[in-house]
C-alpha positions in Angstrom: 12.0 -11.3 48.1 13.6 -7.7 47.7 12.0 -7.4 44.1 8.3 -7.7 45.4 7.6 -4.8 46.6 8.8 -2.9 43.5 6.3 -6.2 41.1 3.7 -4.7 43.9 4.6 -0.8 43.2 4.8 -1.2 39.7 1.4 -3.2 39.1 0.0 -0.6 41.4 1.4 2.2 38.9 0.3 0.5 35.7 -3.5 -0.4 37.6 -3.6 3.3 38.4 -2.6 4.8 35.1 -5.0 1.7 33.0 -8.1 2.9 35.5 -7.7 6.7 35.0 -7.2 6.1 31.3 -10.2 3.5 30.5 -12.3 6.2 32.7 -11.5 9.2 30.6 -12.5 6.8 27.8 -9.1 6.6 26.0 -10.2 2.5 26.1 -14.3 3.1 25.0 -16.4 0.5 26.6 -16.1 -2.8 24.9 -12.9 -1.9 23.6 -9.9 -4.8 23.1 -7.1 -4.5 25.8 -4.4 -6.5 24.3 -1.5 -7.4 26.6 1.4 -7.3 24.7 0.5 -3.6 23.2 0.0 -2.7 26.9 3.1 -4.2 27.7 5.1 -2.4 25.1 2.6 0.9 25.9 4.1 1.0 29.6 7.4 -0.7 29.3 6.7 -3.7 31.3 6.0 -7.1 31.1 2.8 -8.9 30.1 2.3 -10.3 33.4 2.3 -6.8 35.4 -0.5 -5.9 32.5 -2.4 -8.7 33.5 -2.1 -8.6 37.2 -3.3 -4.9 36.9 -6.0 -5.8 34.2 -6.7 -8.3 36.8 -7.6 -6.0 39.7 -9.5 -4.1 37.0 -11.9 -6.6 36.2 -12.5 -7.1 40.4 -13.6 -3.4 40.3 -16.0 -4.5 37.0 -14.3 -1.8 34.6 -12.9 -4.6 32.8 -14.4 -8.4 31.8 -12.4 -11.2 30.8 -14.1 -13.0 28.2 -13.4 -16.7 26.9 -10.9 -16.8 23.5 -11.1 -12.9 23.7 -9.2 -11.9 26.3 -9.7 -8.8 28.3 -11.9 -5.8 27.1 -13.5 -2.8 28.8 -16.3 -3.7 30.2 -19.9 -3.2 28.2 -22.7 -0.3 29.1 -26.3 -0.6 28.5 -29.7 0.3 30.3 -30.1 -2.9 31.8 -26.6 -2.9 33.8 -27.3 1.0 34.7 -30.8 0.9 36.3 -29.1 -1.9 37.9 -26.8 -0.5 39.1 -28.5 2.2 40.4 -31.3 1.0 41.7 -28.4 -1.3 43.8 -26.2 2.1 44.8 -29.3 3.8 46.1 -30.2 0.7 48.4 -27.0 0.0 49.8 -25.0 3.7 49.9 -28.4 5.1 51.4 -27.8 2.4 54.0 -24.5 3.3 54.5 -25.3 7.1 54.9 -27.9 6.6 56.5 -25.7 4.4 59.3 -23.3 6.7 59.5 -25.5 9.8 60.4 -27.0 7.3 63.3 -23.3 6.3 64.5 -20.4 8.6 63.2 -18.6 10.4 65.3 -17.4 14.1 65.5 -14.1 12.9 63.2 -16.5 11.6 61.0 -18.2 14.6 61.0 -15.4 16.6 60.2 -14.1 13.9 57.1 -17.2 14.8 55.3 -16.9 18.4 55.4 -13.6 18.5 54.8 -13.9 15.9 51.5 -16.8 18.5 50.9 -14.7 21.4 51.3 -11.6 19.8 48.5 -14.5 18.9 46.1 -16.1 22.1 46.1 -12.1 23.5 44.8 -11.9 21.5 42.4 -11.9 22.2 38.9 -15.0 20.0 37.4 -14.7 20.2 33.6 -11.5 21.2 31.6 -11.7 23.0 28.3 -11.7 20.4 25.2 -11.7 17.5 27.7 -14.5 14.6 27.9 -15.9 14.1 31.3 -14.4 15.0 34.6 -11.2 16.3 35.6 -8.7 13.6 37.3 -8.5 15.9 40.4 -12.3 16.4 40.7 -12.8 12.7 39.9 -10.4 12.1 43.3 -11.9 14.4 45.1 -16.0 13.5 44.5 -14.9 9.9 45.0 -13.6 10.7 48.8 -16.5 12.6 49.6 -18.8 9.8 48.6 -16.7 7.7 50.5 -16.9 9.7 53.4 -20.8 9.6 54.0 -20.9 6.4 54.2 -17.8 5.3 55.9 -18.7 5.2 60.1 -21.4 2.6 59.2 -19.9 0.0 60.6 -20.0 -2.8 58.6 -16.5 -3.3 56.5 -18.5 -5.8 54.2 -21.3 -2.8 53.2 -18.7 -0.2 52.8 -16.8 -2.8 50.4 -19.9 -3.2 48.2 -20.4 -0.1 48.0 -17.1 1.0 46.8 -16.9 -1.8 44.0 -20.4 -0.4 43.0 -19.0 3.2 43.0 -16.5 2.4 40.8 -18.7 0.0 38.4 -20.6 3.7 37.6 -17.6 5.9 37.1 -17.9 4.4 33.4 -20.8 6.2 33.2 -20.1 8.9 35.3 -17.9 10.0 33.1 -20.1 9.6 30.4 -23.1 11.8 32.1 -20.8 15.1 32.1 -20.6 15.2 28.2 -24.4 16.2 27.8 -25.8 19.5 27.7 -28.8 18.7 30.0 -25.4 17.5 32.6 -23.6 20.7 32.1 -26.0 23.1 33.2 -26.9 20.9 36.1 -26.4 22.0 39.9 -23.8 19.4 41.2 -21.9 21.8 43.5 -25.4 22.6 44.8 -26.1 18.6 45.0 -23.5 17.9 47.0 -23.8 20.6 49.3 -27.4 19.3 50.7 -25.6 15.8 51.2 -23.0 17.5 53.2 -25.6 19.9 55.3 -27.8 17.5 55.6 -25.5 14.6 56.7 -23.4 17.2 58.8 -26.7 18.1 61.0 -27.8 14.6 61.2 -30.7 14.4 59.2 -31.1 10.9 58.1 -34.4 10.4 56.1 -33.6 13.6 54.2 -30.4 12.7 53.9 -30.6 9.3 52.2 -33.4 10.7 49.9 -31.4 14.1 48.1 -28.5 11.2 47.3 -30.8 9.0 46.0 -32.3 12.2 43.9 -28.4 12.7 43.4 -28.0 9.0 41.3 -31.3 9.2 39.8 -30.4 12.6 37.6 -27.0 11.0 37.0 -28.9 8.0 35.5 -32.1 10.2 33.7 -29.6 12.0 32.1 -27.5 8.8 30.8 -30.8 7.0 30.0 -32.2 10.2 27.6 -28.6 11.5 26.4 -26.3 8.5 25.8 -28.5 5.6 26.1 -31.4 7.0 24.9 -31.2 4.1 21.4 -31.3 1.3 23.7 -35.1 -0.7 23.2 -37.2 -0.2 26.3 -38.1 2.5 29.2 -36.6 3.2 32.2 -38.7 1.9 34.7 -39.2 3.7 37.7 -36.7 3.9 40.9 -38.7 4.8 43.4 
């Protein structure tokens, strides 16, 4: 019994340390994540690798596939405008929820997430994508918008679909079109408006939010995949 919450500690590490390295695309989507490499990588055993790649494929950053074991998962149009088309349904409804019902603590999470992100460092010199600390921080302030709506099964959805687009997240901030982009501006609105309780606005600038995300993956990154984008709204 003693050694399980060290197996828990230690699977947590390894999970932690997997995710932030398959999200700075050490691991490229579709690449092979073969467990005894891992294992030898991180100086533990196979079964912590798998237990972590495990938790991995729950958040959809990694598939399990049939006689080829685990790889990072795939990206393609399809699953994006997918995907996005499904985060502006559901985290609109959770914003929008939490204007209607959160509380002056609420209130004050969301500025304050607001407040950290707006420190952070975004980009690092001769880095791909985000930095870890401004990664952290944009995630908590997403998190926070949508938090007092209520319902622990919506905020749960929305999470796993907030992590399924970090892949391409990532990806987005390695365009030019990205980099001169207004995100610190971006955010702000969602925080003004969601601080003074402005639902409908609210709930449309973070759907505006995704859709340049997503434009920008679709033109930039994406842009050799067969067929349009067709439209969000």
């Amino acid at each position: 019994m003693a050694t399980q919450p060290r197996s828990a500690t230690l699977t947590a590490h390894v999970h932690e340390q997997l995710r932030a390295e398959i999200l700075s695309n050490v691991y490229a989507p579709g690449s092979p994540l073969r467990l005894a490499a891992l294992s030898k990588h991180y100086g533990t055993s196979m079964s912590v690798i798998r237990e972590a790649l495990v938790r991995l494929a729950e958040q959809h950053l990694v598939v399990l596939l049939p006689n080829q074991g685990f790889r990072v998962a795939e990206i393609s149009r399809e699953d994006l405008i997918d995907l996005t088309e499904l985060r502006i349904m559901l985290e609109g409804l959770a914003l929008r929820r939490s204007i209607e019902r959160g509380d002056m603590e609420w209130e004050a999470k969301v500025v304050s997430t607001h407040h950290i992100l707006e420190r952070a460092e975004l980009h690092r010199e001769g880095e791909p994508g985000t930095t870890a600390e401004w990664s952290a921080a944009h995630a908590a302030f997403h998190d926070a918008l949508g938090v007092a709506c209520g319902s622990p099964r919506l905020i749960s959805m929305v999470r796993g679909l907030r992590d399924s687009s970090e892949l391409y997240r990532q990806l987005s901030g390695t365009g030019e079109a990205e980099v001169k982009r207004d995100i610190p501006a971006e955010h702000r609105e969602l925080m003004e408006l969601a601080r003074d309780r402005r639902p409908d606005e609210a709930v449309e600038a973070l759907g505006r939010h995704f859709q340049r995300t997503t434009d920008l993956l679709l033109q930039a990154v994406l842009a050799d995949e067969a067929g349009p984008a067709p439209a969000m709204y």
